[in-house]
C-alpha positions in Angstrom: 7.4 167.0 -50.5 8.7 170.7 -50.2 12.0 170.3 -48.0 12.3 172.6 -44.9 15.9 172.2 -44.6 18.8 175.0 -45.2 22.2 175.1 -45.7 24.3 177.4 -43.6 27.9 178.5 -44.9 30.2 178.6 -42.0 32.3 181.7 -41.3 34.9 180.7 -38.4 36.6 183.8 -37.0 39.7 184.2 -35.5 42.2 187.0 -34.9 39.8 188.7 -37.3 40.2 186.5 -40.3 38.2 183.5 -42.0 39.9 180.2 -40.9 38.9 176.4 -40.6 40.4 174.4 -37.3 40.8 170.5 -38.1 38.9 169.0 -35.6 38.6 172.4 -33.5 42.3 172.3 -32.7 44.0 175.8 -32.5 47.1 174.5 -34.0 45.6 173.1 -36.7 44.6 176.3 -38.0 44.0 177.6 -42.4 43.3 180.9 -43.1 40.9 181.2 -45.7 40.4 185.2 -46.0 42.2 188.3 -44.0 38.6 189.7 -44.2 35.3 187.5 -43.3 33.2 189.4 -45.0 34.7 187.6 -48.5 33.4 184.4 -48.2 29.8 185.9 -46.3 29.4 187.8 -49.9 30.4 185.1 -52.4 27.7 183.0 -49.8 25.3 185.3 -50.7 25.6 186.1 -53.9 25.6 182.4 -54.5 22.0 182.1 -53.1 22.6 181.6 -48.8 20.2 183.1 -46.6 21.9 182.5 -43.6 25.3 182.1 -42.3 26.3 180.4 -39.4 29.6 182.6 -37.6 31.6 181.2 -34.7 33.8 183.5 -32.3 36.2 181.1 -32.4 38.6 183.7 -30.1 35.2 183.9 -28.0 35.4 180.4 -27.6 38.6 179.7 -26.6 38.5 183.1 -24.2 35.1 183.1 -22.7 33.9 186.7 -24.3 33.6 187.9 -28.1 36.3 188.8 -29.6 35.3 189.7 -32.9 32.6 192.0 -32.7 33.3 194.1 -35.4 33.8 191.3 -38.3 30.4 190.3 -36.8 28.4 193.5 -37.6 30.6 194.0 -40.9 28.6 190.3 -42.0 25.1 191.5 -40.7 26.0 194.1 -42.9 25.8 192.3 -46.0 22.4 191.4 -45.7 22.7 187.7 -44.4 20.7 186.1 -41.6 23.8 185.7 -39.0 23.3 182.8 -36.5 26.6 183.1 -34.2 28.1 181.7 -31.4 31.6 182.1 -29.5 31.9 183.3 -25.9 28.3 183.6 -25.5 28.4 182.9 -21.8 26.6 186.0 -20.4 23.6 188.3 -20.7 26.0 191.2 -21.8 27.3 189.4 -24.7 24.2 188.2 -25.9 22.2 191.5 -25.7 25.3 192.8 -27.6 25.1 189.8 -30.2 21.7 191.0 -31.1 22.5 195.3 -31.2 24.9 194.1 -33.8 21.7 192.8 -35.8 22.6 188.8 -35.2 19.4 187.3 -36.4 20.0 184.3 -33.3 22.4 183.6 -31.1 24.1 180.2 -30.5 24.7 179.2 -26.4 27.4 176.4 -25.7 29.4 176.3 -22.9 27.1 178.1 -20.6 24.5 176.0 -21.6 26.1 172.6 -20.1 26.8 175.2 -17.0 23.7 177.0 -16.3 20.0 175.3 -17.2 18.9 178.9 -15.4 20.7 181.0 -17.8 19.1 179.4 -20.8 16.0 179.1 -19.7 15.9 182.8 -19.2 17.4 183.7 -22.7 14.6 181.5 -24.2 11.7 183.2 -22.4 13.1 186.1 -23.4 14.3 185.2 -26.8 12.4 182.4 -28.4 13.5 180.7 -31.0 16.2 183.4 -31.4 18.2 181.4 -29.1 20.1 178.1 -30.0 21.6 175.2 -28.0 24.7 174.0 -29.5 25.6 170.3 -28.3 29.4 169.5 -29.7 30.1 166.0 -28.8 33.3 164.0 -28.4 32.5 160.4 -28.6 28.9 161.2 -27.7 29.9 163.4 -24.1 29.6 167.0 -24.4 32.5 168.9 -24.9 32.9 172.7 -24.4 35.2 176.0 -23.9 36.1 175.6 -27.5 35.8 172.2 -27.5 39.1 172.4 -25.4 37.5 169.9 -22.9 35.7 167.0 -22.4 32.5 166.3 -19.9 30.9 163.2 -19.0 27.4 164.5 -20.4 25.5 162.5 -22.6 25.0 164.6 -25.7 21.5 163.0 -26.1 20.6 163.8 -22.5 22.1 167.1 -22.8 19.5 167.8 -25.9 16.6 166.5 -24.2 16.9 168.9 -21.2 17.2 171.6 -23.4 14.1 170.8 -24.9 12.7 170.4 -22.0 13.6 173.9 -20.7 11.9 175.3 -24.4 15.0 175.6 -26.6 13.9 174.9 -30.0 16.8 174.9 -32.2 19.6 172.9 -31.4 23.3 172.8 -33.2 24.2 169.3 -33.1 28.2 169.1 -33.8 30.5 165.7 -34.5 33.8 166.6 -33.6 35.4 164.0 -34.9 34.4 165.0 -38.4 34.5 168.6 -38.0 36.7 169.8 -40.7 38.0 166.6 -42.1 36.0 166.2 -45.3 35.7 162.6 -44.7 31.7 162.8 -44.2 29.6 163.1 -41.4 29.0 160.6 -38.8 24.9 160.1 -40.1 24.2 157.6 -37.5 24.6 160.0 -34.3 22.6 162.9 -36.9 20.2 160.5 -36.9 20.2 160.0 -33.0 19.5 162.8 -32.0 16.7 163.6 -34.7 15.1 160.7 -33.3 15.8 161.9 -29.5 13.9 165.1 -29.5 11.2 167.3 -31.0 13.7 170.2 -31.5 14.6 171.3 -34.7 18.5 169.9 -35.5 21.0 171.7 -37.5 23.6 169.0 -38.6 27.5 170.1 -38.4 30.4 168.2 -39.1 32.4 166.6 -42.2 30.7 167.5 -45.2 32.3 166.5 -48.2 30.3 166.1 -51.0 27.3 166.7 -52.7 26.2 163.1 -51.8 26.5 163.8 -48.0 23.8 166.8 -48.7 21.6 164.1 -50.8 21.9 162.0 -47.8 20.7 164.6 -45.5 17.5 165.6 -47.8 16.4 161.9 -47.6 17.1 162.0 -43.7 14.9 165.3 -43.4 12.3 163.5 -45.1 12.2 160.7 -43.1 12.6 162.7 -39.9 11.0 166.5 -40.8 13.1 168.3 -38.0 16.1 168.6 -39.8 16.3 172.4 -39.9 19.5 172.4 -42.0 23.1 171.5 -42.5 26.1 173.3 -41.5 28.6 173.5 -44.3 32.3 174.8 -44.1 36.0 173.6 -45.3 34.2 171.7 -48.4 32.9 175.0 -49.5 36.1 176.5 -49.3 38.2 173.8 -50.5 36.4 173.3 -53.4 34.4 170.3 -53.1 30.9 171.3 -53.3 29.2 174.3 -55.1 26.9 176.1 -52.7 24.0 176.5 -55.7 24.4 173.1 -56.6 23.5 172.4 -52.9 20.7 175.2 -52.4 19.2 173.5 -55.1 19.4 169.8 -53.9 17.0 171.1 -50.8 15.0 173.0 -53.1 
């Protein structure tokens, strides 16, 4: 069976460098590289098609912040799939005039079923729903709070209202290396028809192995979000490319 499933390098942006939050906390912060564009080329060269960038200033302030390290990555020939502060029409439009190849909605998307329901009518499948959970509730605004939303409810609606690609996020893992939590993966691959791209606590080449015999089992497992392994050294990206192959 020919896999359908990617993996996405993560490029986490703020103050206009590459960094990795533990956990999402701002005061847990490494800098990786003073210019983003680094790590989008070595991604590329070693294979990625896509990279998945978060505004993590747009996050934590509501608008994009970093704009400019955003086209400089389209730039370099990767598919961008970004999120951050996308919590209006503006930003979005301008998202995709920088050449984003789809655009990431989380906060505004627990706010406003309207507002994504008009992005996807208009957008497609350009236009993703990313679901970070916290104990399974829905956290947003950078992940800086909590709601009482059931993640899993949350992703049903969303399907419901036509979003096709949703970014499902453990916090709890996120940028721990201590593997991700399969058993909520699996959850919501089970939940809803939507194509899921996992995100959180990657570690190992195993964890990707894992994944491939989830995606088989499942077949909406659009890919895996991969981040502070890559950068810390604990999984090649080839070596992974290949694993989905």
């Amino acid at each position: 069976m020919v896999l359908n499933m990617r993996i996405y390098p993560a490029v986490d942006i703020r103050g206009g460098r590459c960094v990795r939050l533990h956990q999402g906390r701002k005061d847990e912060e490494t800098v990786y590289y003073a210019d983003p564009t680094e790590p989008a080329r070595l991604w590329k060269n070693a294979g990625a098609e896509w990279v998945h960038v978060v505004d993590l200033d747009g996050a934590f302030e509501g608008v994009p912040k970093n704009q400019n390290a955003v086209r400089r990555i389209v730039e370099t020939g990767l598919k961008v799939e970004m999120g951050g502060g996308m919590r209006d029409p503006y930003s979005v439009a301008r998202a995709f005039e920088l050449g984003v190849s789809r655009v990431v909605i989380g906060t505004r998307a627990c706010e406003s079923e309207e507002f994504v329901a008009g992005l996807v009518e208009k957008f497609g499948d350009r236009i993703a729903v990313g679901i970070d959970a916290r104990d399974g509730k829905v956290a947003v605004k950078g992940w800086v709070d909590t709601t009482e939303v059931s993640a899993l409810a949350m992703a049903k609606r969303m399907v419901d209202l036509g979003v096709r690609i949703i970014i499902y996020t453990d916090i709890a893992t996120d940028g721990t290396l201590t593997g991700p939590n399969f058993e909520t993966q699996e959850q919501m691959l089970q939940s809803v028809s939507a194509r899921i791209i996992a995100s959180g606590g990657v570690a190992r080449r195993e964890d990707i192995i894992r994944f491939t015999e989830i995606a088989r089992a499942y077949g909406n497992l659009d890919g895996v979000i991969v981040g502070k392994a890559l950068y810390d050294g604990k999984v090649n990206l080839p070596d992974l490319i290949g694993l989905t192959a």
